[in-house]
VEXVEXKE-753340 format. One record per atom (N, C-alpha, C): residue number from 0; x, y, z; atom name; residue in three letters. Coordinates in nm, 4 decimals, decimal comma, padded with zeros to 6 digits. Layout:
<vexvos>
k=NUM	c1=X	c2=Y	c3=Z	a=CA	r=ALA
...
</vexvos>
This chain:
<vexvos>
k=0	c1=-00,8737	c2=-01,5216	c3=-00,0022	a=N	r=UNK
k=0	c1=-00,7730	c2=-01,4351	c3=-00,0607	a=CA	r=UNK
k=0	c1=-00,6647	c2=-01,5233	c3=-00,1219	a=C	r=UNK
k=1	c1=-00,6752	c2=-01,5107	c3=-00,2556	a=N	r=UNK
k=1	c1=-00,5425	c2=-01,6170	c3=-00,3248	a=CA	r=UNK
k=1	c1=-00,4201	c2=-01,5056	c3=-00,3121	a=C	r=UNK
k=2	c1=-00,3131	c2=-01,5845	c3=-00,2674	a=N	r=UNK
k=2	c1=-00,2212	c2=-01,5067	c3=-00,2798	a=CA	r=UNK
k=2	c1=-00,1053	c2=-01,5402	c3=-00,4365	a=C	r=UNK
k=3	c1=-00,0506	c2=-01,4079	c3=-00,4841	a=N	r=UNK
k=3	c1=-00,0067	c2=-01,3553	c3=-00,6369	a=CA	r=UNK
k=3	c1=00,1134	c2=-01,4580	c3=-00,6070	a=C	r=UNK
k=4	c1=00,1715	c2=-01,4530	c3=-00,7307	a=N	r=UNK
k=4	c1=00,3112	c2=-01,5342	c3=-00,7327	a=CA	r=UNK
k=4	c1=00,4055	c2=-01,4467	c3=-00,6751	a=C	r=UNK
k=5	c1=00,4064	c2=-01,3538	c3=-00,7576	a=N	r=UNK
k=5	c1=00,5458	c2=-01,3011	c3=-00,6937	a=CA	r=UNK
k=5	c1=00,4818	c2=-01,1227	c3=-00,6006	a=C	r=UNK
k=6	c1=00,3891	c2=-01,2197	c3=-00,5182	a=N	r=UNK
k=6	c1=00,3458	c2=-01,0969	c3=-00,4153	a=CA	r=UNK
k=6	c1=00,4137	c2=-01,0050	c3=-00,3357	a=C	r=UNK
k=7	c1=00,5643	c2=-01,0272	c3=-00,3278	a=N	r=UNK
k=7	c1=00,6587	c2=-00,9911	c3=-00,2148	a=CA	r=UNK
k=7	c1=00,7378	c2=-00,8719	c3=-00,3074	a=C	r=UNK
k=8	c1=00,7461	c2=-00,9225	c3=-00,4615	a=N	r=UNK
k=8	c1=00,8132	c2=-00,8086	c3=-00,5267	a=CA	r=UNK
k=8	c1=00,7328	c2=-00,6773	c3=-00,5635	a=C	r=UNK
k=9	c1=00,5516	c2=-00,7364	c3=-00,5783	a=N	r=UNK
k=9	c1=00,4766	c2=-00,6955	c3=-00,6066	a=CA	r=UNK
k=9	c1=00,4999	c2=-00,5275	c3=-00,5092	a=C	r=UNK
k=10	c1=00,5237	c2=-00,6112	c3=-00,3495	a=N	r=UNK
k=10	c1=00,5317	c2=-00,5033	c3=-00,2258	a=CA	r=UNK
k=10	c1=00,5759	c2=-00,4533	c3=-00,2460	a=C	r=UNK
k=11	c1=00,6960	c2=-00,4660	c3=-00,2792	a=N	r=UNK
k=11	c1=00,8254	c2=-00,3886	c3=-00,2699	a=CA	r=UNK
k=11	c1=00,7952	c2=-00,2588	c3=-00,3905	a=C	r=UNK
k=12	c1=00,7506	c2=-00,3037	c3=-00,4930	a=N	r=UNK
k=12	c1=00,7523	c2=-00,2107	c3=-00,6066	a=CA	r=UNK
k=12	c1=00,6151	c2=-00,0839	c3=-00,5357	a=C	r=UNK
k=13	c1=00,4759	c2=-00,1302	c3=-00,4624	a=N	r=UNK
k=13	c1=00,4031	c2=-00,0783	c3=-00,4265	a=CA	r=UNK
k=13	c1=00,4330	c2=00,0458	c3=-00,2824	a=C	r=UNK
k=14	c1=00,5134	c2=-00,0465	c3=-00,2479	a=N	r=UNK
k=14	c1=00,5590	c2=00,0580	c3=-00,1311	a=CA	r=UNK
k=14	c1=00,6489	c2=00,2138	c3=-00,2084	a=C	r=UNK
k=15	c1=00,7316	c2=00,1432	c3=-00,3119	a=N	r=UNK
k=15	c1=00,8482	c2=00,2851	c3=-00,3821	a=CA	r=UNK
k=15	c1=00,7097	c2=00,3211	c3=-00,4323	a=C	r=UNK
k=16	c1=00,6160	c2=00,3275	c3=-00,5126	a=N	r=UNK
k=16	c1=00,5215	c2=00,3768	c3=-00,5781	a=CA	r=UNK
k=16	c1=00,4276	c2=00,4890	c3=-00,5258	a=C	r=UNK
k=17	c1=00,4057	c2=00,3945	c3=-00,3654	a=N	r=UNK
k=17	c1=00,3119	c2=00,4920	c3=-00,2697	a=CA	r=UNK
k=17	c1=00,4013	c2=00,5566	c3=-00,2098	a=C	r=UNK
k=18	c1=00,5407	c2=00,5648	c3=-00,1662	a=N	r=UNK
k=18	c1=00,5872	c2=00,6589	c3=-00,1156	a=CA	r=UNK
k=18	c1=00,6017	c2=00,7881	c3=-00,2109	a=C	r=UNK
k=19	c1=00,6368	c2=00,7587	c3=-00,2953	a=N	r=UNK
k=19	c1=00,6514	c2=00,8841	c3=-00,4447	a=CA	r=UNK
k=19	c1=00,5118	c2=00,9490	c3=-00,4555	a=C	r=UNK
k=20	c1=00,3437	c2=00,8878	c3=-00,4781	a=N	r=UNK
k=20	c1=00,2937	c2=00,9355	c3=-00,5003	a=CA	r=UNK
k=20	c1=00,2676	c2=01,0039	c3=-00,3830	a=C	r=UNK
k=21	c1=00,2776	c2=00,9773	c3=-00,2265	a=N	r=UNK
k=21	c1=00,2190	c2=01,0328	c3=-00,1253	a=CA	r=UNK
k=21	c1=00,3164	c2=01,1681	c3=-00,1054	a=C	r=UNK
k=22	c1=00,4187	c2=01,1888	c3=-00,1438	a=N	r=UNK
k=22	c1=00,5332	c2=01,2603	c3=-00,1458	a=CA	r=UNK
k=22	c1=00,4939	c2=01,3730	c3=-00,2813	a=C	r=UNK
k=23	c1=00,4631	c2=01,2991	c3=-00,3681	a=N	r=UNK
k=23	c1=00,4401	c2=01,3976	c3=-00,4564	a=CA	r=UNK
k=23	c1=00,3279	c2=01,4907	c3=-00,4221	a=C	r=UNK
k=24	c1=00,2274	c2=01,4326	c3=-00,4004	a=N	r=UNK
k=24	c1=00,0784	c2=01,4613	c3=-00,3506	a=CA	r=UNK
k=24	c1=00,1282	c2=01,6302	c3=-00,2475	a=C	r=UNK
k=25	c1=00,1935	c2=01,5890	c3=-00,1532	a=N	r=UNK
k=25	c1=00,2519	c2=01,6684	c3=-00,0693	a=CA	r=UNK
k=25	c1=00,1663	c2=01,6329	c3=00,0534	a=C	r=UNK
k=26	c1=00,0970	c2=01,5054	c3=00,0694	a=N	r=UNK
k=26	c1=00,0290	c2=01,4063	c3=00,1663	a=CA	r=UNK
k=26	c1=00,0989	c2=01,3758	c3=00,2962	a=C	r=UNK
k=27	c1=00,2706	c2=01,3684	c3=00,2709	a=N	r=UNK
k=27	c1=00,3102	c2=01,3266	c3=00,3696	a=CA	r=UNK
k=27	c1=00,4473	c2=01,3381	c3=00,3428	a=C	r=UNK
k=28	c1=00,5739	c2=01,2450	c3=00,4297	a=N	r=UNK
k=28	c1=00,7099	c2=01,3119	c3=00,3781	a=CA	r=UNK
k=28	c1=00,7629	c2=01,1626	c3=00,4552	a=C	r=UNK
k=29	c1=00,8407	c2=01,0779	c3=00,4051	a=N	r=UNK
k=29	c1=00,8186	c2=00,9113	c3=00,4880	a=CA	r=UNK
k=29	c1=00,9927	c2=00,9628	c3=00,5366	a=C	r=UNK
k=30	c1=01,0086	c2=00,8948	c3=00,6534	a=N	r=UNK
k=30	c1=01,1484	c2=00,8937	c3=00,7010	a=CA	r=UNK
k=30	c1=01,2115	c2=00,7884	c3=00,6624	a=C	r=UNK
k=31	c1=01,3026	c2=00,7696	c3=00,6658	a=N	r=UNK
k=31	c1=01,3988	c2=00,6336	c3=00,6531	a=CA	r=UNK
k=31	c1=01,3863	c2=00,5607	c3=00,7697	a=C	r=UNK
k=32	c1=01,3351	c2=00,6291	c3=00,8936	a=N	r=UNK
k=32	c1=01,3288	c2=00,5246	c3=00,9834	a=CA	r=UNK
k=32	c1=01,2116	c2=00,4653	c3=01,0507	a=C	r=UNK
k=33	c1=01,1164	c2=00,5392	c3=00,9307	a=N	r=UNK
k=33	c1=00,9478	c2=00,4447	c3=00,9343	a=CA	r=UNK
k=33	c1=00,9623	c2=00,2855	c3=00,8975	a=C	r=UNK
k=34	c1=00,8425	c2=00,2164	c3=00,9169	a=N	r=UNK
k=34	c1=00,9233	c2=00,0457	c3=00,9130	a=CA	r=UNK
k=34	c1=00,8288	c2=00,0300	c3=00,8355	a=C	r=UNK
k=35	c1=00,7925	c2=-00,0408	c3=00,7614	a=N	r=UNK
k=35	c1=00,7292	c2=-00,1028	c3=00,6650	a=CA	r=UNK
k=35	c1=00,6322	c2=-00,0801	c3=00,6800	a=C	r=UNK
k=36	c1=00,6047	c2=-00,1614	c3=00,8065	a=N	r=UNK
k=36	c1=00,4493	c2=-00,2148	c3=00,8309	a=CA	r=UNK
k=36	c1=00,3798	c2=-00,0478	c3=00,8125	a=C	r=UNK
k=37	c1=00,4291	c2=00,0500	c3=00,8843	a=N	r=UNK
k=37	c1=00,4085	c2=00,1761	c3=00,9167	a=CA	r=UNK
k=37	c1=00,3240	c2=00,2562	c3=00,7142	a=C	r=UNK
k=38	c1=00,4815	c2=00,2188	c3=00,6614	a=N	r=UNK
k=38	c1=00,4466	c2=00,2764	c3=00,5312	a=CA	r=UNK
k=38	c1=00,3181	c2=00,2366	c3=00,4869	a=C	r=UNK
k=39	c1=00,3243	c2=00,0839	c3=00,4710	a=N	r=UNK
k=39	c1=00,1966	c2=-00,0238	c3=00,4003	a=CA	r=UNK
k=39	c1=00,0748	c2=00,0655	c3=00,4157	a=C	r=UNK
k=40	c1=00,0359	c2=00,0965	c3=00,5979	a=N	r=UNK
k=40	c1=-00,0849	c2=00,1246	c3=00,6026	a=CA	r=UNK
k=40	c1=-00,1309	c2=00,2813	c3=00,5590	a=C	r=UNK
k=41	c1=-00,0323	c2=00,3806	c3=00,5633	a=N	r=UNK
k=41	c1=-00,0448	c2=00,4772	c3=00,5335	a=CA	r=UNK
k=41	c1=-00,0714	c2=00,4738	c3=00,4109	a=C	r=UNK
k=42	c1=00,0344	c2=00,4202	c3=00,2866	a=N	r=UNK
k=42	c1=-00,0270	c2=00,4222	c3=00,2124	a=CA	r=UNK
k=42	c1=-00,1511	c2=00,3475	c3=00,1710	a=C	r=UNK
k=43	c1=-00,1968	c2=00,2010	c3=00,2272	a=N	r=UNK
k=43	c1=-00,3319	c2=00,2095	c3=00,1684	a=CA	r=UNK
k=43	c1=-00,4214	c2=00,2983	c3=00,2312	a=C	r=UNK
k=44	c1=-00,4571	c2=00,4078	c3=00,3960	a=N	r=UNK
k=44	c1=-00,5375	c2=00,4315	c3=00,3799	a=CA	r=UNK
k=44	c1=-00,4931	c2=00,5583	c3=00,2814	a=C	r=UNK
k=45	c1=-00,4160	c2=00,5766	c3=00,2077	a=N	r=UNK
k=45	c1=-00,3955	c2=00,7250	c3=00,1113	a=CA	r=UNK
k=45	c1=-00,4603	c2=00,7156	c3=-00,0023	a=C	r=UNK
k=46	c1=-00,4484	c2=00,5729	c3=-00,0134	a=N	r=UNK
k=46	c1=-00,4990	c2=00,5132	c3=-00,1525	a=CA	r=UNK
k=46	c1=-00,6502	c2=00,5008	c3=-00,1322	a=C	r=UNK
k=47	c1=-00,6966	c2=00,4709	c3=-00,0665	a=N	r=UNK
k=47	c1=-00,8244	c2=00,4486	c3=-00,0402	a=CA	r=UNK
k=47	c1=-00,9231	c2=00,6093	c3=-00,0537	a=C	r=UNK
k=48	c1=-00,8694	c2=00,6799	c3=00,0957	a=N	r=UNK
k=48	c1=-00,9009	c2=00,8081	c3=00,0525	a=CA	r=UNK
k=48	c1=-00,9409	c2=00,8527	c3=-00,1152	a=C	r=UNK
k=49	c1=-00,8212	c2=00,8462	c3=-00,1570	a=N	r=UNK
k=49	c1=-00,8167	c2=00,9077	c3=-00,3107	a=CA	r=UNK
k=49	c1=-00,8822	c2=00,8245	c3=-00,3935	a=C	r=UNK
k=50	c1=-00,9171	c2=00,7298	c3=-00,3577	a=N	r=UNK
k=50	c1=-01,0424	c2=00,6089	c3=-00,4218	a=CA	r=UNK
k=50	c1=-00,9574	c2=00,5895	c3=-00,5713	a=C	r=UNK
k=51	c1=-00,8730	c2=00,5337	c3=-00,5553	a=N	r=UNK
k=51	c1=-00,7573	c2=00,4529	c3=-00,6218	a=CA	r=UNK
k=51	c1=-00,7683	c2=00,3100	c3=-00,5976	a=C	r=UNK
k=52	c1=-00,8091	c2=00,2652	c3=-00,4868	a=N	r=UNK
k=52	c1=-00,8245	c2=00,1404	c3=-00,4767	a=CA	r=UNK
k=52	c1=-00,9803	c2=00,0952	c3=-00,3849	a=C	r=UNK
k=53	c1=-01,0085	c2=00,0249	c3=-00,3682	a=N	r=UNK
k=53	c1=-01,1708	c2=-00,0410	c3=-00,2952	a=CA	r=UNK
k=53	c1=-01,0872	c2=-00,0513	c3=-00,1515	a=C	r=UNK
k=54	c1=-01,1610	c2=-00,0353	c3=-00,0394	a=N	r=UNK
k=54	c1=-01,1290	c2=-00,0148	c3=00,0686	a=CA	r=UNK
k=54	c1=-01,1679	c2=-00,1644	c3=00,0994	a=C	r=UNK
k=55	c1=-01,1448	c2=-00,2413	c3=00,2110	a=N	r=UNK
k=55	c1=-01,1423	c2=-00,3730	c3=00,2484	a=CA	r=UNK
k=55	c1=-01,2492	c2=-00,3482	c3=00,4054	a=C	r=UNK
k=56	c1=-01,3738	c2=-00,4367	c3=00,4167	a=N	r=UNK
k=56	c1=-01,4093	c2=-00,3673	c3=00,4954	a=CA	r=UNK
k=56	c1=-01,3778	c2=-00,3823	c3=00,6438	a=C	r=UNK
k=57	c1=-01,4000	c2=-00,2449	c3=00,7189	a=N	r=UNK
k=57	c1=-01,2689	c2=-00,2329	c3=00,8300	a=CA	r=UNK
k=57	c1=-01,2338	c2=-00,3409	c3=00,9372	a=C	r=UNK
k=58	c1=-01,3588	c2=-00,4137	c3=00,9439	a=N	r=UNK
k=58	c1=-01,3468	c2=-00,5615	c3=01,0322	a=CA	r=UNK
k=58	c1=-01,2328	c2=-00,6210	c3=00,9866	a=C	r=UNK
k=59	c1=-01,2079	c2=-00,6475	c3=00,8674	a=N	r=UNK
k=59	c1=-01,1091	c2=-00,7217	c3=00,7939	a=CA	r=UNK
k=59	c1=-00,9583	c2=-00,6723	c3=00,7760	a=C	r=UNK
k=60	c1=-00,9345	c2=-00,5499	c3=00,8271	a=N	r=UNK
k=60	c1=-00,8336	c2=-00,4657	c3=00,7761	a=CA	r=UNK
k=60	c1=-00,7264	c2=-00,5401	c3=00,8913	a=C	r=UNK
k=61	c1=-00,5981	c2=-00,6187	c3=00,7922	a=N	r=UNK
k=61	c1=-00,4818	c2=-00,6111	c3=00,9374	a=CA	r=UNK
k=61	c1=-00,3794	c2=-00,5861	c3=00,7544	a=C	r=UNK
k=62	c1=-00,2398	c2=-00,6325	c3=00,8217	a=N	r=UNK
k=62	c1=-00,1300	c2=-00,5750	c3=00,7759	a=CA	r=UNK
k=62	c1=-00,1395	c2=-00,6776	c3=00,6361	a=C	r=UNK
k=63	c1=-00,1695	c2=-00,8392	c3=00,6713	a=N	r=UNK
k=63	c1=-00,1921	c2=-00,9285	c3=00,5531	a=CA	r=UNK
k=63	c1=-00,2561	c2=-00,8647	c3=00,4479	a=C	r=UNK
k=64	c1=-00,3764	c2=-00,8115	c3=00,4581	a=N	r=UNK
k=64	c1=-00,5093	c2=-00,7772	c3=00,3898	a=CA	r=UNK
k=64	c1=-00,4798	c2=-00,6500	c3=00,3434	a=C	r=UNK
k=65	c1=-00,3746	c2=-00,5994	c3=00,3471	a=N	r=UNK
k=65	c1=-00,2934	c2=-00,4287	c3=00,3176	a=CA	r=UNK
k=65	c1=-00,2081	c2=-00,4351	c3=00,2327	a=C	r=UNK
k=66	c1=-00,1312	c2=-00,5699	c3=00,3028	a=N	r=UNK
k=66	c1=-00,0190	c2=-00,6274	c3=00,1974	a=CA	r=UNK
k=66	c1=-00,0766	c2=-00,6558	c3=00,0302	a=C	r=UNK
k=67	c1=-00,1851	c2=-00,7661	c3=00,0637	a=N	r=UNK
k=67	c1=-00,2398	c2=-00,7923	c3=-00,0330	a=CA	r=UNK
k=67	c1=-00,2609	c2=-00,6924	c3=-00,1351	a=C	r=UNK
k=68	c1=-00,3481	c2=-00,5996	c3=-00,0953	a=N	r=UNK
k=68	c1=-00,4444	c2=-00,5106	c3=-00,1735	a=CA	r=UNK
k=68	c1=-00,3344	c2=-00,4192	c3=-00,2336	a=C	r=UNK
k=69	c1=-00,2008	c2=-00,3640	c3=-00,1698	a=N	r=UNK
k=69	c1=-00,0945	c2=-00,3111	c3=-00,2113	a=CA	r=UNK
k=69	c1=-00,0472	c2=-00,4254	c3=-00,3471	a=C	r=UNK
k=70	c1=-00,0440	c2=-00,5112	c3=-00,3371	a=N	r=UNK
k=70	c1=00,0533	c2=-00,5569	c3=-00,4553	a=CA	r=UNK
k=70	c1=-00,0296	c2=-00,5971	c3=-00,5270	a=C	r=UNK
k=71	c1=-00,2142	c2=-00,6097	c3=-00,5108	a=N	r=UNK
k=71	c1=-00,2658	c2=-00,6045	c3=-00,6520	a=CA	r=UNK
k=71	c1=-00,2589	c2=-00,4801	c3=-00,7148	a=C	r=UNK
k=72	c1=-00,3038	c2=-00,3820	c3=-00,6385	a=N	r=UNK
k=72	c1=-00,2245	c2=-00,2559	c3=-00,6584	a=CA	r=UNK
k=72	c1=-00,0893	c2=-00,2249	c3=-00,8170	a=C	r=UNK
k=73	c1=-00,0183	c2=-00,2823	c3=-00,7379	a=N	r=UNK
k=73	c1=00,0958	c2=-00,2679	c3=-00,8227	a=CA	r=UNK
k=73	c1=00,1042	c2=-00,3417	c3=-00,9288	a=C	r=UNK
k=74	c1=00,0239	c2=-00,4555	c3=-00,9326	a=N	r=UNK
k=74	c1=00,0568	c2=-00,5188	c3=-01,0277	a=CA	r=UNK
k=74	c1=-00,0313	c2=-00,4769	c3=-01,1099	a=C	r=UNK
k=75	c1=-00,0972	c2=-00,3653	c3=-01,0916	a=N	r=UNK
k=75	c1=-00,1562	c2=-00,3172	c3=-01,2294	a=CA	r=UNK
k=75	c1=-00,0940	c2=-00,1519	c3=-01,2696	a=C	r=UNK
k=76	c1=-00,0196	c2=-00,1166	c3=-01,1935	a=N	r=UNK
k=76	c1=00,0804	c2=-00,0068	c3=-01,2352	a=CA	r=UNK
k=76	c1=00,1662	c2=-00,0463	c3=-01,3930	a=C	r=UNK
</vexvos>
C-alpha cells in the first residue's frame, strides 16, 4: 500500500464528504461526539455497501486500510 502525499487532507475532505452523503442518503445521522475512527469505518462500510468503492478483503480490514481507501476515495471526488 503506497501511501498519497497529502493523505491526511485527503481524510479530512473524505470524512466531510461521507458524512453529507450518509446524511443525505438518510443512512445515518453522525453526532459531534462520534470520533473519527468511528466515522472512517461507517463510512467505508456505507461506501462499500453502495459499491462506490472495492471492498478490501475482510482479513485485511483495520482503521490504516480504511484510512487509505477513504482518501483514494476522495481524491477522486
Amino acid at each position: 500500500m503506497k501511501k498519497l502525499k497529502n493523505e491526511k487532507d485527503l481524510l479530512k475532505k473524505a470524512i466531510a464528504a461521507g458524512v453529507k452523503y450518509g446524511e443525505t442518503r438518510g443512512a445515518v445521522e453522525f453526532e459531534s461526539t462520534d470520533s473519527a475512527n468511528e466515522k472512517i469505518e461507517y463510512i467505508y462500510r456505507l461506501l462499500v455497501h453502495d459499491s462506490l468503492i472495492q471492498p478490501i478483503p475482510e482479513d485485511q480490514v483495520s482503521q490504516k486500510t480504511m484510512r487509505h481507501k477513504l482518501a483514494i476515495w476522495a481524491s477522486k471526488l
